[in-house]
Structure formats: C-alpha cells, structure tokens
mmJSON file of the N, C-alpha and C atoms, coordinates in Angstrom:
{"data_MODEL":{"atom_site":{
"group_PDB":["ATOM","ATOM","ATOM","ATOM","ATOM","ATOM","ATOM","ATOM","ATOM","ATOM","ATOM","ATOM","ATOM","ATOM","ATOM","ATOM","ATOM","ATOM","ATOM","ATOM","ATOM","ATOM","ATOM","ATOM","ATOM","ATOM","ATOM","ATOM","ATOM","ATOM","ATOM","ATOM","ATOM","ATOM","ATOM","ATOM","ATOM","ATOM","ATOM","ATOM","ATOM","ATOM","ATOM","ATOM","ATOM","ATOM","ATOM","ATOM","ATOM","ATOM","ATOM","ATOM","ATOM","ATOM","ATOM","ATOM","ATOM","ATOM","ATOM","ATOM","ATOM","ATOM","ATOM","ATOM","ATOM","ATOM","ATOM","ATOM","ATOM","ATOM","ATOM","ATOM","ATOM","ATOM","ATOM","ATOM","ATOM","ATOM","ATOM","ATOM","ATOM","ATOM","ATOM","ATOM","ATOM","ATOM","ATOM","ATOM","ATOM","ATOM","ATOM","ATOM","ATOM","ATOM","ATOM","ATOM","ATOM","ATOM","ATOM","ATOM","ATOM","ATOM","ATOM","ATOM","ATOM","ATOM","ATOM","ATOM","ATOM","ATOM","ATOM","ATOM","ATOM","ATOM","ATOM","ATOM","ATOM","ATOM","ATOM","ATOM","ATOM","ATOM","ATOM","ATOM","ATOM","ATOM","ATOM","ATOM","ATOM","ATOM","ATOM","ATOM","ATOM","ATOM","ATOM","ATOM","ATOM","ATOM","ATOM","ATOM","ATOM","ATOM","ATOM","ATOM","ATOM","ATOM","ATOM","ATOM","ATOM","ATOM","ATOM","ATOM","ATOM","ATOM","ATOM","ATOM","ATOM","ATOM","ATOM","ATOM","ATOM","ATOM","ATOM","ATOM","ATOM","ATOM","ATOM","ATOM","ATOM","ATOM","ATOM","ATOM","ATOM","ATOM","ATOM","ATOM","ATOM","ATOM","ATOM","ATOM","ATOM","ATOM","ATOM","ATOM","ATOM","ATOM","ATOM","ATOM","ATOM","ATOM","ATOM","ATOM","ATOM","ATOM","ATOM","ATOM","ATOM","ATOM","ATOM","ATOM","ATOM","ATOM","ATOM","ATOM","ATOM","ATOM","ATOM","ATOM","ATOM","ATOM","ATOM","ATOM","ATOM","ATOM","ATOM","ATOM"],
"id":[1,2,3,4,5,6,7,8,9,10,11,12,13,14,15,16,17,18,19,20,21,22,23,24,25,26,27,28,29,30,31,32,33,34,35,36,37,38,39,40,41,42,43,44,45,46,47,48,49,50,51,52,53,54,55,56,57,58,59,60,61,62,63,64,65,66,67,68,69,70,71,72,73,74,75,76,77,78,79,80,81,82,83,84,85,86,87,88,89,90,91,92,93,94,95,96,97,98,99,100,101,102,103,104,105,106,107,108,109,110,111,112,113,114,115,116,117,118,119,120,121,122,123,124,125,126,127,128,129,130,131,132,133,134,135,136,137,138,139,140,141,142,143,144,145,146,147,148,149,150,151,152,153,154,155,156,157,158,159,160,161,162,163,164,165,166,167,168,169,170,171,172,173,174,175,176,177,178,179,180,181,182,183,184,185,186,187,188,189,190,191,192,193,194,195,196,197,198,199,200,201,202,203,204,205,206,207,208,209,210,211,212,213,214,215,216],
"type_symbol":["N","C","C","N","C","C","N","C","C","N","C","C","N","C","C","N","C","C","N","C","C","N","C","C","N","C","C","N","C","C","N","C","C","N","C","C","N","C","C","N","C","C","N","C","C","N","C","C","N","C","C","N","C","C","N","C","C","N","C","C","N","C","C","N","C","C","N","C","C","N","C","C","N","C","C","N","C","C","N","C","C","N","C","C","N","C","C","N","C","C","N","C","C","N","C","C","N","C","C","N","C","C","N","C","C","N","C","C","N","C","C","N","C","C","N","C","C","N","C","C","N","C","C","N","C","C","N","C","C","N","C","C","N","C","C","N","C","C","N","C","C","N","C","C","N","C","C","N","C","C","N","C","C","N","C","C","N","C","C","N","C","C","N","C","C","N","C","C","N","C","C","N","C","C","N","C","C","N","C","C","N","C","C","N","C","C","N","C","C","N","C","C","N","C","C","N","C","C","N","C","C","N","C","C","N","C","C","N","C","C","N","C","C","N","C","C"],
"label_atom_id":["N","CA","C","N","CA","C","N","CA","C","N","CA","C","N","CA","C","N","CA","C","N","CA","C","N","CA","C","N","CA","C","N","CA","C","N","CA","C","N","CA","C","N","CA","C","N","CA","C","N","CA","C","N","CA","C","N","CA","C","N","CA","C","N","CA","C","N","CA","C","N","CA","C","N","CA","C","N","CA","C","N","CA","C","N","CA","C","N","CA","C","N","CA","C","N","CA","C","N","CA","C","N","CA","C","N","CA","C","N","CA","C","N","CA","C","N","CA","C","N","CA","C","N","CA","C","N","CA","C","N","CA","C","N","CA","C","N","CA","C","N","CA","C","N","CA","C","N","CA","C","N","CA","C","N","CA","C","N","CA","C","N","CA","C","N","CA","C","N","CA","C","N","CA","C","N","CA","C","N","CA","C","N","CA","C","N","CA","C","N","CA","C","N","CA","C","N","CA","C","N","CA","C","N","CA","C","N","CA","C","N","CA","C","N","CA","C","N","CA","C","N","CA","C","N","CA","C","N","CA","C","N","CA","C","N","CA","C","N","CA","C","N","CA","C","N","CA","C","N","CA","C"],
"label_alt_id":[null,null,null,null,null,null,null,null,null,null,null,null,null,null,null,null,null,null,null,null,null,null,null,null,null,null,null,null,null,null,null,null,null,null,null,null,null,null,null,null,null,null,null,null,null,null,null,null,null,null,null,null,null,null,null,null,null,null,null,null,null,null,null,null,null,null,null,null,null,null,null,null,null,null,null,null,null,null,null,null,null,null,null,null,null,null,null,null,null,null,null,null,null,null,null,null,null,null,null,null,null,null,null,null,null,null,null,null,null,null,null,null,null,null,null,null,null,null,null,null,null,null,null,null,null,null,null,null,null,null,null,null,null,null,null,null,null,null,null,null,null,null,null,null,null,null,null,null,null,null,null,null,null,null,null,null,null,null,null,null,null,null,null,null,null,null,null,null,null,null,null,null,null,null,null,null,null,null,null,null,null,null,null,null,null,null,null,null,null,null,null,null,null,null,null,null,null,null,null,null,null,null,null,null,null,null,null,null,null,null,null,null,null,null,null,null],
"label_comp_id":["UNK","UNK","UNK","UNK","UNK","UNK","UNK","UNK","UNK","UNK","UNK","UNK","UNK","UNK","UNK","UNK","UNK","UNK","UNK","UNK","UNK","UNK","UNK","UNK","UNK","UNK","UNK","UNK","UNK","UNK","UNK","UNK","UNK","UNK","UNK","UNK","UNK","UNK","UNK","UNK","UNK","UNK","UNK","UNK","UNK","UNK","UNK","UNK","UNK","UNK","UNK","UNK","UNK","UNK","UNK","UNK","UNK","UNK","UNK","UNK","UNK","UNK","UNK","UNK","UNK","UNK","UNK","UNK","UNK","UNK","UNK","UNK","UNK","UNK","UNK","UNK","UNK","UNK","UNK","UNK","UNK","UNK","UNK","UNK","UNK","UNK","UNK","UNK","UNK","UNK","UNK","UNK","UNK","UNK","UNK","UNK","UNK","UNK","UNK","UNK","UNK","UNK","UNK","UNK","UNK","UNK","UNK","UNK","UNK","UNK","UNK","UNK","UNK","UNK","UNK","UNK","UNK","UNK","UNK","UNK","UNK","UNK","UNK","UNK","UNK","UNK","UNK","UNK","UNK","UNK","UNK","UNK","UNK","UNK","UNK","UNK","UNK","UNK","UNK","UNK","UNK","UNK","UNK","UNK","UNK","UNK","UNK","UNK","UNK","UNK","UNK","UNK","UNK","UNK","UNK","UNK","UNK","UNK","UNK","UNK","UNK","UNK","UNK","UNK","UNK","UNK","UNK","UNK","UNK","UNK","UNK","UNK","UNK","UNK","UNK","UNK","UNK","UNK","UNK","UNK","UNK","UNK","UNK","UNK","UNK","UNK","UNK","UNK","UNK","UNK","UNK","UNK","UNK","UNK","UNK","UNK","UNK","UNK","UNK","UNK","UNK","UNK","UNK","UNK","UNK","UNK","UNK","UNK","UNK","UNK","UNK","UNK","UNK","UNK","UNK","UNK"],
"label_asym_id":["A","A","A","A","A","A","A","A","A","A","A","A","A","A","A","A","A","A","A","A","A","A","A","A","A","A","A","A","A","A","A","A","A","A","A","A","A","A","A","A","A","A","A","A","A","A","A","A","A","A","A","A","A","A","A","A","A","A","A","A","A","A","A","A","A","A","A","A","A","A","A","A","A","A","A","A","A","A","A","A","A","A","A","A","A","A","A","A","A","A","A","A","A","A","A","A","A","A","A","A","A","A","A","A","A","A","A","A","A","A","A","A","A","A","A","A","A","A","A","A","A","A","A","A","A","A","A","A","A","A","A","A","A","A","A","A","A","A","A","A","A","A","A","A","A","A","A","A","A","A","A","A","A","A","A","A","A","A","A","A","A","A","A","A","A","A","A","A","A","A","A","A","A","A","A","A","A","A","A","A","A","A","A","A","A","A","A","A","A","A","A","A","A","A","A","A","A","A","A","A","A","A","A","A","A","A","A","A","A","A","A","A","A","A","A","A"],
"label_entity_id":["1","1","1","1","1","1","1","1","1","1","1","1","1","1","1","1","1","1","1","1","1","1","1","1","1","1","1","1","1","1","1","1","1","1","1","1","1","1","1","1","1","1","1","1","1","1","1","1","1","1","1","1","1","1","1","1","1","1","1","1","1","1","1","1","1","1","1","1","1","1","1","1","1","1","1","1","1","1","1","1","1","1","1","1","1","1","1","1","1","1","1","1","1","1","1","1","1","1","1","1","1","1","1","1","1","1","1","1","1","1","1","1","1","1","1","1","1","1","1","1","1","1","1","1","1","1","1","1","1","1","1","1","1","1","1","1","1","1","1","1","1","1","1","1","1","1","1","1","1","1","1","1","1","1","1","1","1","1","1","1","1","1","1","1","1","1","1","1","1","1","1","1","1","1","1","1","1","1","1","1","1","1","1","1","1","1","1","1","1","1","1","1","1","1","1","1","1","1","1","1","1","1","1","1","1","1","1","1","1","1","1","1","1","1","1","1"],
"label_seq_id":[1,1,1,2,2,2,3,3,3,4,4,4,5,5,5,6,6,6,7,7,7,8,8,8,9,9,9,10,10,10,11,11,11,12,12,12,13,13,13,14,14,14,15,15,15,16,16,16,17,17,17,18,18,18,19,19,19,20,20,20,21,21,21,22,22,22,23,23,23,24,24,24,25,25,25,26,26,26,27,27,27,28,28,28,29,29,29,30,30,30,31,31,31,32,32,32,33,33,33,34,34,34,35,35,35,36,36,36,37,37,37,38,38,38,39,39,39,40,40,40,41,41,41,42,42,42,43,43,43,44,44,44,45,45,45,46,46,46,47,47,47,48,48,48,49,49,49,50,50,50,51,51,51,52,52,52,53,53,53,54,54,54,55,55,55,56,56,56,57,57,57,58,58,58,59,59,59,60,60,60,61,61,61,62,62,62,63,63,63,64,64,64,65,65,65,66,66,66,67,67,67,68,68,68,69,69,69,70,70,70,71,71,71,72,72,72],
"pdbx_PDB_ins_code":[null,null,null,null,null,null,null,null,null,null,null,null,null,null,null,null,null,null,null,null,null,null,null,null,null,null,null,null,null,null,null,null,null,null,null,null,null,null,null,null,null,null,null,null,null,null,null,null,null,null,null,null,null,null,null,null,null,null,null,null,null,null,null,null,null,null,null,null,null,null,null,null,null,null,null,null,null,null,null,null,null,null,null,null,null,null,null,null,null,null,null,null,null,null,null,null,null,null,null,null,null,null,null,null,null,null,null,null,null,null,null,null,null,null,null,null,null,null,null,null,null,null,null,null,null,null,null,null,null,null,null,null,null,null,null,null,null,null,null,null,null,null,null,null,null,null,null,null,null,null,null,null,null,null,null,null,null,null,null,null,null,null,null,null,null,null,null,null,null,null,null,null,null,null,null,null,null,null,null,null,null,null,null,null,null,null,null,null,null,null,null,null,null,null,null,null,null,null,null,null,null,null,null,null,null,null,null,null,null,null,null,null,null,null,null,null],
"Cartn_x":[179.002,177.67,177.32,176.328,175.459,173.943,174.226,172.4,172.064,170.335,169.759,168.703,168.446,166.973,166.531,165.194,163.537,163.133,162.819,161.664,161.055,159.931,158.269,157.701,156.692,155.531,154.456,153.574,152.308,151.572,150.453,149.356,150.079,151.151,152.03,153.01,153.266,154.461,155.454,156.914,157.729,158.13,158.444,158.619,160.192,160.863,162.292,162.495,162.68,162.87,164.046,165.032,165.928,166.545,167.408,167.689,168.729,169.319,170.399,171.45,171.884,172.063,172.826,173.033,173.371,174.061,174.619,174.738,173.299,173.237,172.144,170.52,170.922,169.288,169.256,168.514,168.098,167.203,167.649,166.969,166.412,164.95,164.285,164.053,164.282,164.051,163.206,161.999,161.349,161.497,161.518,161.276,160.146,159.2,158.03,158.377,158.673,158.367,156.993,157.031,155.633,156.062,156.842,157.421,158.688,158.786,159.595,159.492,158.002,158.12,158.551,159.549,160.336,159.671,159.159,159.203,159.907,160.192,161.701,160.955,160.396,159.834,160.76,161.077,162.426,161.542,162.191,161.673,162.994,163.056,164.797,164.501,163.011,162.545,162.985,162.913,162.804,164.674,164.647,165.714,164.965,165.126,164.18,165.579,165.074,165.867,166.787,166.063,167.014,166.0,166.563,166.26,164.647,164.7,162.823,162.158,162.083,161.0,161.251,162.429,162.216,161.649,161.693,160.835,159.566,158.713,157.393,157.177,157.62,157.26,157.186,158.426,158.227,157.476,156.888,155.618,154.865,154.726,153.003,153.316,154.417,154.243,154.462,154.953,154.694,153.051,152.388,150.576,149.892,150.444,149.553,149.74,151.297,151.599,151.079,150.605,149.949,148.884,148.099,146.459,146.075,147.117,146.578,146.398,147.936,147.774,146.791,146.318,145.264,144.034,143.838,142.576,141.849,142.617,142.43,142.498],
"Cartn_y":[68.132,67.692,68.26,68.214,69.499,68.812,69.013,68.333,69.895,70.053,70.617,70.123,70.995,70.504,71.195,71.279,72.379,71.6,72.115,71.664,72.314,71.526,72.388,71.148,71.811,71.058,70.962,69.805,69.689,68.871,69.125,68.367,67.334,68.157,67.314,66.016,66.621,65.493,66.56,66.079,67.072,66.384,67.365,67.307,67.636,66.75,66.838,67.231,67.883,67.298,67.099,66.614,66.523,66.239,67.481,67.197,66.887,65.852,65.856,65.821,66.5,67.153,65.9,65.431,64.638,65.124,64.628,64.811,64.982,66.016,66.188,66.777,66.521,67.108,67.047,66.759,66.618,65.197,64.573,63.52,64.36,63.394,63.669,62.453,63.175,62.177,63.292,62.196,63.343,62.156,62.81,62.087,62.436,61.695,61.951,61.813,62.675,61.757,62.55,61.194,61.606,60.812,61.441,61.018,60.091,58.889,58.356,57.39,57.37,56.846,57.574,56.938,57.827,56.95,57.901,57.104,57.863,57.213,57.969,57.761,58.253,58.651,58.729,58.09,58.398,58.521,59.391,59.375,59.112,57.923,57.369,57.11,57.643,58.028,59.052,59.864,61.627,62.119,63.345,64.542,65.43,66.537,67.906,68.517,69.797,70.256,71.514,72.026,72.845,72.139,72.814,72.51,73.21,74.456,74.759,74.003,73.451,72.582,71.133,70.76,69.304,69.735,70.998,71.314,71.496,71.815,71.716,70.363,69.24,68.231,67.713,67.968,67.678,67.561,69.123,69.468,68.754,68.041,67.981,66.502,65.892,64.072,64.152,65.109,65.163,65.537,66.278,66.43,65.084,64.692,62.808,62.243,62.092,60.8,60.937,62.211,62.679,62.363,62.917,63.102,61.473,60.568,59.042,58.49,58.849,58.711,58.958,60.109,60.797,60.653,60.765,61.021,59.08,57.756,56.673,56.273],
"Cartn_z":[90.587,90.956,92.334,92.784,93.92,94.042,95.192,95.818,96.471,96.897,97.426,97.828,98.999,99.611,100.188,100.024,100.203,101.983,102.286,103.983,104.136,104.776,105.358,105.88,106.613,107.252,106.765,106.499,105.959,106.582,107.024,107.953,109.301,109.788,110.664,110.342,108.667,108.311,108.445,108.481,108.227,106.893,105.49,104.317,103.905,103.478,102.326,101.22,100.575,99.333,98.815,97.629,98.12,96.729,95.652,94.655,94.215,93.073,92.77,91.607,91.046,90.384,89.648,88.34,87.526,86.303,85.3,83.852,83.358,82.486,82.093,83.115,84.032,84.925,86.861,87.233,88.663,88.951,89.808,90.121,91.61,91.661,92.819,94.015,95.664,96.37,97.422,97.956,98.82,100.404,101.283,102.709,103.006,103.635,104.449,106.142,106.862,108.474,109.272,110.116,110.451,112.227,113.383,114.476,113.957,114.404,114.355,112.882,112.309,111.106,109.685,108.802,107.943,106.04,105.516,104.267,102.898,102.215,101.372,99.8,98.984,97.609,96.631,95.805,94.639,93.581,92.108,91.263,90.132,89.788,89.232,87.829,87.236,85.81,85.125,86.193,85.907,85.895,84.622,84.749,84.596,85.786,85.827,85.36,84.658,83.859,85.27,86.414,87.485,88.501,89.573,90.603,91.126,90.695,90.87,90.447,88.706,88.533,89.349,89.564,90.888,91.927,92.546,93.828,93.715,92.834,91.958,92.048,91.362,91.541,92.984,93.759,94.837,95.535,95.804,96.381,96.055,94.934,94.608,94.984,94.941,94.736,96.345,97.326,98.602,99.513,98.406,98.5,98.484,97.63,96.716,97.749,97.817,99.16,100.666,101.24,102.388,101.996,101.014,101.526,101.165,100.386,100.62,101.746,102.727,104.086,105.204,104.985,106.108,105.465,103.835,103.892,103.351,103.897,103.675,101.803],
"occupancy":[1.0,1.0,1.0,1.0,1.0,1.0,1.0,1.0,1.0,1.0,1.0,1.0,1.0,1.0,1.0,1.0,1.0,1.0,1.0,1.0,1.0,1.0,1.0,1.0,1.0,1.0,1.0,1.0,1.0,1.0,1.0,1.0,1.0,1.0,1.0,1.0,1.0,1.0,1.0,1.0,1.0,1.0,1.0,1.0,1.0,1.0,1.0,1.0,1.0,1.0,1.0,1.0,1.0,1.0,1.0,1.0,1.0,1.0,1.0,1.0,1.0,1.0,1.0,1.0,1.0,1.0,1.0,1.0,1.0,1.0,1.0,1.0,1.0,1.0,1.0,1.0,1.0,1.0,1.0,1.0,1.0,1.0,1.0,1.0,1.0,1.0,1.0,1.0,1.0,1.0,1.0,1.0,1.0,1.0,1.0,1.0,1.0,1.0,1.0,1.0,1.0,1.0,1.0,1.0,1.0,1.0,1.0,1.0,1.0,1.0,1.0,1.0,1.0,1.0,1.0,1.0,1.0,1.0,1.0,1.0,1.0,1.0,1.0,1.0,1.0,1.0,1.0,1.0,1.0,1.0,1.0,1.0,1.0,1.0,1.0,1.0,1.0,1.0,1.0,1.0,1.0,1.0,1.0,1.0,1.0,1.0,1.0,1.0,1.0,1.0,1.0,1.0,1.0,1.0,1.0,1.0,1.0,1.0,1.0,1.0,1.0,1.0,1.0,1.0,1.0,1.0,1.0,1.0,1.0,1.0,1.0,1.0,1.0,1.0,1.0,1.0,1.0,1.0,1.0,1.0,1.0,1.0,1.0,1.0,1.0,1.0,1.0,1.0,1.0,1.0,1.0,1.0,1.0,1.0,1.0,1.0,1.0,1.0,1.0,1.0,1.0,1.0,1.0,1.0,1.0,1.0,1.0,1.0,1.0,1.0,1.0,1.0,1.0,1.0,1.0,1.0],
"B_iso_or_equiv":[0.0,0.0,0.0,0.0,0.0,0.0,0.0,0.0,0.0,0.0,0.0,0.0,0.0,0.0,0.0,0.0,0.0,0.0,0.0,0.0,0.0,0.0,0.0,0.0,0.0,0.0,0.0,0.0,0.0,0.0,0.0,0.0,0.0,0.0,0.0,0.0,0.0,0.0,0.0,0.0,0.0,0.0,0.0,0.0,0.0,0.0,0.0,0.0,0.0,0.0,0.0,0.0,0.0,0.0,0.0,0.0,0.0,0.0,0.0,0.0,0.0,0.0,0.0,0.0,0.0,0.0,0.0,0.0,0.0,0.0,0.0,0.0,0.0,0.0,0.0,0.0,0.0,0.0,0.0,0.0,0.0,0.0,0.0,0.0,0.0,0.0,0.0,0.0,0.0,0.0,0.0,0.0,0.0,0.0,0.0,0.0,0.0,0.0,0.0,0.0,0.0,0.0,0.0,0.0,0.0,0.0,0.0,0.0,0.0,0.0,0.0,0.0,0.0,0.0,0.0,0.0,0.0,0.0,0.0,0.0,0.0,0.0,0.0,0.0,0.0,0.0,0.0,0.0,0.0,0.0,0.0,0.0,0.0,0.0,0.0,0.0,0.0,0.0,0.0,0.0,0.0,0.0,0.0,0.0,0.0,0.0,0.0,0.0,0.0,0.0,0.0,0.0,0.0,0.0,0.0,0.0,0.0,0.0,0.0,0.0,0.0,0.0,0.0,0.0,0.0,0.0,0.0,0.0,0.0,0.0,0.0,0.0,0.0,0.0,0.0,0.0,0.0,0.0,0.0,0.0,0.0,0.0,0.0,0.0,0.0,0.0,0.0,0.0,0.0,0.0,0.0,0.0,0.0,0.0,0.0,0.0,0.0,0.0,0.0,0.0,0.0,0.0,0.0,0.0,0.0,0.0,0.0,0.0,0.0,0.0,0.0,0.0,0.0,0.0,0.0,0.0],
"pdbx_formal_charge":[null,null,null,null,null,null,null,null,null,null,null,null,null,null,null,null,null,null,null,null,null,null,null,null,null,null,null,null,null,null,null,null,null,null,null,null,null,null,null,null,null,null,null,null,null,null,null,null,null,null,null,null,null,null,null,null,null,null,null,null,null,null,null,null,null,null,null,null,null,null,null,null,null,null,null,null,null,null,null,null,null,null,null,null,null,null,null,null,null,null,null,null,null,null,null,null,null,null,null,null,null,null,null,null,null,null,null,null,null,null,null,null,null,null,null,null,null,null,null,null,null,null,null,null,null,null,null,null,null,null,null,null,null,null,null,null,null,null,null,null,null,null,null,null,null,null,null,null,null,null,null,null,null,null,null,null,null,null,null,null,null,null,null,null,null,null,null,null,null,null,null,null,null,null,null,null,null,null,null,null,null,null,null,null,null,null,null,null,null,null,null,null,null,null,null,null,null,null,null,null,null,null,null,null,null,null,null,null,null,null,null,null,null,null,null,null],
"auth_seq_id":[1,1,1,2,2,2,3,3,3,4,4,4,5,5,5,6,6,6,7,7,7,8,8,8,9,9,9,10,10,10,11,11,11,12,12,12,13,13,13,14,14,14,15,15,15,16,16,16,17,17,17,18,18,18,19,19,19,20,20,20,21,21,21,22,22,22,23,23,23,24,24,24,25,25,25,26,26,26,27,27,27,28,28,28,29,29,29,30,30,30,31,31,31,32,32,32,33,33,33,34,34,34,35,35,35,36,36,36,37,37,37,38,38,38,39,39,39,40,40,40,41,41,41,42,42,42,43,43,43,44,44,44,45,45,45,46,46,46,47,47,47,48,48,48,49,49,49,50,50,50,51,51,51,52,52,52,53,53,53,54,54,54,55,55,55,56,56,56,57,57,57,58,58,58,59,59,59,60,60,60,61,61,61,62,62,62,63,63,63,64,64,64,65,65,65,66,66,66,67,67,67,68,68,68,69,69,69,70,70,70,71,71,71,72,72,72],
"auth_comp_id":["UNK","UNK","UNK","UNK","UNK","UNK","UNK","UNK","UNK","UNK","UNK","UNK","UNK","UNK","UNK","UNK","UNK","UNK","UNK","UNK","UNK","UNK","UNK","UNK","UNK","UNK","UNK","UNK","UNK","UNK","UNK","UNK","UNK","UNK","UNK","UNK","UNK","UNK","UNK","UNK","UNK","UNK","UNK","UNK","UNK","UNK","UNK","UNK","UNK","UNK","UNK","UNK","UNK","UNK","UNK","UNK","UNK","UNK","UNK","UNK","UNK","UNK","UNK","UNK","UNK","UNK","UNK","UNK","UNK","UNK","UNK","UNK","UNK","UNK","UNK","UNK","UNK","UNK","UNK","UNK","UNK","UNK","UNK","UNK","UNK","UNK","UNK","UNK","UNK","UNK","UNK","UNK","UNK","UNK","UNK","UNK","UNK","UNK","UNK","UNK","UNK","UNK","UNK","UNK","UNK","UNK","UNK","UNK","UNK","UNK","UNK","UNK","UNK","UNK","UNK","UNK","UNK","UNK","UNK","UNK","UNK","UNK","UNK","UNK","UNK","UNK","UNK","UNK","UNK","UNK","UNK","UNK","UNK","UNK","UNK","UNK","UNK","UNK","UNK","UNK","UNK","UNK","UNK","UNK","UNK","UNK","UNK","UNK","UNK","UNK","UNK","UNK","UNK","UNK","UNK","UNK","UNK","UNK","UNK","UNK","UNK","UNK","UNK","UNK","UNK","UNK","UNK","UNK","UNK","UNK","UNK","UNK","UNK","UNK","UNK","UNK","UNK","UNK","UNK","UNK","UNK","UNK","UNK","UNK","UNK","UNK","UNK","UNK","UNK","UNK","UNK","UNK","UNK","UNK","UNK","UNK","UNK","UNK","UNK","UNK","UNK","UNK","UNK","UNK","UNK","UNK","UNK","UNK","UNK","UNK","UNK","UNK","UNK","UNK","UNK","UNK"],
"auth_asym_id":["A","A","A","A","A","A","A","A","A","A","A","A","A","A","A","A","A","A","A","A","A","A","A","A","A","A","A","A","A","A","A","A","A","A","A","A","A","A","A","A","A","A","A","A","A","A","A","A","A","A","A","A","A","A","A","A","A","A","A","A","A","A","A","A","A","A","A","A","A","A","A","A","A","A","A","A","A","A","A","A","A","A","A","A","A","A","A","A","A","A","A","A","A","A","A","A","A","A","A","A","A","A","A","A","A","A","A","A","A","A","A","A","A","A","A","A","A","A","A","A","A","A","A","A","A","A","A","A","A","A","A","A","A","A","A","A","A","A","A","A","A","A","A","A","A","A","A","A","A","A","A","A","A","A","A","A","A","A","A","A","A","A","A","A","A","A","A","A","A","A","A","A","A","A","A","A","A","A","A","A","A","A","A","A","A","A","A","A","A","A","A","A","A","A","A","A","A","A","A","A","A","A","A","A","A","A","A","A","A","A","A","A","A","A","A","A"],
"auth_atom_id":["N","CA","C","N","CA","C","N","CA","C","N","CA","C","N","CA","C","N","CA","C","N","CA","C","N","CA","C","N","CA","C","N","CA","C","N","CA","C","N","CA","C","N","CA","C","N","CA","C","N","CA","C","N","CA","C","N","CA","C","N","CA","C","N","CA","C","N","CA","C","N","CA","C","N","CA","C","N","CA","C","N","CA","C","N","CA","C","N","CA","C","N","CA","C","N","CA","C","N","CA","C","N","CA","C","N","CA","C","N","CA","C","N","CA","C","N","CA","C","N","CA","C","N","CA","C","N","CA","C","N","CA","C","N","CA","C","N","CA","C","N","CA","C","N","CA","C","N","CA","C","N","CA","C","N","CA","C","N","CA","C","N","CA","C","N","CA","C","N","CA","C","N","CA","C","N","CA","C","N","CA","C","N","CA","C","N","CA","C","N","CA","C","N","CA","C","N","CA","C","N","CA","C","N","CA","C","N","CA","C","N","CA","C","N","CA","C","N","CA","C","N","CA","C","N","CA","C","N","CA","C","N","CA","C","N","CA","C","N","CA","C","N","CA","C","N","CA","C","N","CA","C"],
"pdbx_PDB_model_num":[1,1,1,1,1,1,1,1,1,1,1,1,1,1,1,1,1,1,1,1,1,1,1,1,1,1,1,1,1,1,1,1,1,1,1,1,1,1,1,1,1,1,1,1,1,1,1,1,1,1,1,1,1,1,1,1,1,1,1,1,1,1,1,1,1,1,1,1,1,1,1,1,1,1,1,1,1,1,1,1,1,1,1,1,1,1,1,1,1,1,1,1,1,1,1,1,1,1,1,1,1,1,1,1,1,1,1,1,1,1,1,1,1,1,1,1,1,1,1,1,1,1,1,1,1,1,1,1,1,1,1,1,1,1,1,1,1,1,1,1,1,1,1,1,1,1,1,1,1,1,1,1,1,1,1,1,1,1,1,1,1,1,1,1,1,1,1,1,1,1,1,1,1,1,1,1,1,1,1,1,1,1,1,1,1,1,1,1,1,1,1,1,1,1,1,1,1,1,1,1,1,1,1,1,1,1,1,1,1,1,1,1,1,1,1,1]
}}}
C-alpha cells in the first residue's frame, strides 16, 4: 500500500491532496489551509481506480470547498 500527494495554491489557500492507496482503489483526503486555519475533506465513499483520476477529483472538490468559502 502507497499514499501520494498533489500541492498548489488557490486564491491564497494552500491545497493537499492526498491519496491512498487500498485493496481495490484510492481513497481521497484533501487539506485546505488558509494561515493557521486547517480544514481536512475525506471522501470514505469513493475507490478511484489510480491515482490521476483521485487528483481530478481532488481538484475539483478542492474548487467547491473554496469558492463556498470566499464567494459566501
């Protein structure tokens, strides 16, 4: 078993992502921080079949969870 993880910056969050590799698939965990505040995203539904399509999701469930934040 094997984890990986993607980083970047988006609208001044710093972004995680953070995969882990299981029987059968990839579970996903994303971090949001934004200074000293940290918020942690699991997705404990999901087996992505490699690790690109969990970073795809990533991205995007890391887009949703920002622009709720900033854009109210």
């Amino acid at each position: 078993m094997a984890s990986l993880t993607c980083g970047f910056t988006y609208r001044e969050f710093d972004v995680t992502i953070v995969g882990y590799e299981m029987p059968g698939g990839w579970r996903l965990a994303v971090e949001l921080r934004k200074g000293g505040t940290v918020e942690l995203l699991r997705d404990t539904d999901s087996l992505y079949p490699d690790f690109t399509s969990l970073r795809s999701m990533g991205i995007w469930t890391a887009h949703l969870a920002i622009m709720r934040k900033t854009t109210g």
